[in-house]
C-alpha positions in Angstrom: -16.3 6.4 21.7 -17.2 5.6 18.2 -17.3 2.6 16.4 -14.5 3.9 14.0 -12.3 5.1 17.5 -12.4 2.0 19.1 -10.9 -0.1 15.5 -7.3 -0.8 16.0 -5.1 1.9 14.3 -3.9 1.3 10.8 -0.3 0.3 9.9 1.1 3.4 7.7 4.4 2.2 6.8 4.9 -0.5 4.7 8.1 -2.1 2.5 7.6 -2.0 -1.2 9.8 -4.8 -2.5 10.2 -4.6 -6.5 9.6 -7.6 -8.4 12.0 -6.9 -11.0 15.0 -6.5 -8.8 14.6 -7.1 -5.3 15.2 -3.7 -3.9 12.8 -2.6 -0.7 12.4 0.7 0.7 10.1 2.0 3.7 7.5 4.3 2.4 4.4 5.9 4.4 1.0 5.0 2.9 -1.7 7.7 2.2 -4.6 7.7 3.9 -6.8 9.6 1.6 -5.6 7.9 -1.7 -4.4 5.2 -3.5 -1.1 4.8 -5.2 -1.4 3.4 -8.7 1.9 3.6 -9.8 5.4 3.5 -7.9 8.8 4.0 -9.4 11.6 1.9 -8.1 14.3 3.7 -7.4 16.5 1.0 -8.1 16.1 0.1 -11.4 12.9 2.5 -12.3 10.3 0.0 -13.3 7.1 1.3 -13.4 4.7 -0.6 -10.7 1.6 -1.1 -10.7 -1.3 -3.2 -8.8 -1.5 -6.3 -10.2 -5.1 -7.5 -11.3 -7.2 -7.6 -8.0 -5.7 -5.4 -6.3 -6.3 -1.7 -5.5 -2.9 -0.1 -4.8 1.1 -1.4 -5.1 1.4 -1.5 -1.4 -1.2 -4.1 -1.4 0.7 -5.6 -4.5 4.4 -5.3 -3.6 4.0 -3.9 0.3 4.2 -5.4 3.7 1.7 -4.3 4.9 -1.6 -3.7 2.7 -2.9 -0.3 2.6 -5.3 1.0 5.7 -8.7 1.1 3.8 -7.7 -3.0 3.2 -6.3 -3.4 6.8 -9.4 -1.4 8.2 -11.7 -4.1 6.0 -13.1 -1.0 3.7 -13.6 -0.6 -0.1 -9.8 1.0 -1.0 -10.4 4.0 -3.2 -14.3 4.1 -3.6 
């Protein structure tokens, strides 16, 4: 076993709750990208990571986004 098969696996769901009105829906995160920007389907505000951050599920999510949770660069 590898170093990278013995690391707990990643959490790949996650609730995006928009800022602007509250709404939450369950969403699967990619594991080979980032997600920049993220419509709400409730009132269809644009997000987007806020300053520091690499993707909106680490913004607006539940759960951060595996590259984070695994304790890797996201999206370099």
């Amino acid at each position: 076993m590898t170093t990278d098969e013995s690391r707990s696996p990643s959490i790949l769901e996650s609730v995006l709750t928009c800022p602007h009105c509250g709404f939450a829906k369950r969403e699967t995160m990619p594991l080979d990208a980032c997600l920049f920007f993220y419509e709400c389907l409730s009132c269809k505000t644009l997000l987007r990571p806020n300053p520091g951050d690499c993707c909106v599920f680490c913004s607006f999510g539940s759960v951060k986004c595996p590259p984070i949770q695994q304790q890797h660069g996201c999206c370099g």
